[in-house]
N, C-alpha and C positions, 0 to 999 in steps of 0.2 A: 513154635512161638517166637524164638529167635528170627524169623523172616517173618511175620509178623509186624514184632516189632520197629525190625529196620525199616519197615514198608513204610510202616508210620511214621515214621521218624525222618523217611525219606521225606516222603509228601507233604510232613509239616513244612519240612526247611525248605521247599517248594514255596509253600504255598505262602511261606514268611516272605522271600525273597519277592513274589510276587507280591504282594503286600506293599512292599519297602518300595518296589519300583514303580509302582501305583500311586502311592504316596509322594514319590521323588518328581514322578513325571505331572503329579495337580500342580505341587508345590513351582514348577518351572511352570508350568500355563499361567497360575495366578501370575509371578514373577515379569514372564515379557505382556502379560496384559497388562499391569499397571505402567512397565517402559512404555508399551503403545500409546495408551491412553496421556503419559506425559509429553510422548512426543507430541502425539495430535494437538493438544494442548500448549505447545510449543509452537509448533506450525500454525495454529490459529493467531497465537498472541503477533507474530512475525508478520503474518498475512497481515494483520490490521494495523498494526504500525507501519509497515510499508503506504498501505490504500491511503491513511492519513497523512502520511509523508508526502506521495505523489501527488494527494486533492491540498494538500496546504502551497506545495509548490508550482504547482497549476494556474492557484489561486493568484499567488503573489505575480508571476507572468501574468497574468490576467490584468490583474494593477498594473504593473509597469509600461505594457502595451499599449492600455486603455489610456494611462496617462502621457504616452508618447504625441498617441492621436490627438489627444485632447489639446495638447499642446502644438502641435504643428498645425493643425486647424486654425487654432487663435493667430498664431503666426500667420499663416494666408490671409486670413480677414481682417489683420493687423496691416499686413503690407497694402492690401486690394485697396481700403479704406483713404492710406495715404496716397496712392495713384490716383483714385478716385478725387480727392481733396484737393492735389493739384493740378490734375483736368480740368476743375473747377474754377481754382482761382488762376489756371492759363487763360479759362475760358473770361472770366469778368476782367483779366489783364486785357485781352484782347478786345473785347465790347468799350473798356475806355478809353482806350487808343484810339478806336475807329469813331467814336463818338469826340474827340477833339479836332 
């Protein structure tokens, strides 16, 4: 009876331990699954602040370029106009000249 009951007694604390380590090893799975799921979540939030970063700064290049063009454009057609302007009045300089 005596080895009996050790057997039993064995097996419990077996099967206690086993139990505990069971329990120990969910409790660590829950654990790094919520770390994961915060990092993702982290990673996500970072990813999209970046996209937004880089499409906002994009953007504003986009302005400042467009308005470079816009503006050295006007420039050309500014200077063309006054070349043009005094071709014009060399030209009617010269017609009343030769008309005197």
């Amino acid at each position: 009876m005596e080895t009996l009951s050790f057997a039993f007694g064995a097996l419990s604390m077996i099967g206690l331990l086993t139990v505990i380590t069971i329990v120990a090893g969910a409790v660590k799975v829950i654990k790094h699954g919520r770390q994961i799921e915060d990092l993702s979540r982290n990673i996500n939030e970072r990813f999209e602040f970046t996209v937004q970063h880089t499409y906002d700064i994009e953007k504003n290049m986009y302005e400042a370029i467009n308005s470079q063009i816009t503006d050295a454009v006007t420039q050309c057609n500014s200077y063309t106009d006054k070349r043009i302007d005094k071709f014009i009045d060399s030209k009617k300089l010269l017609t009343e000249e030769n008309k005197k």
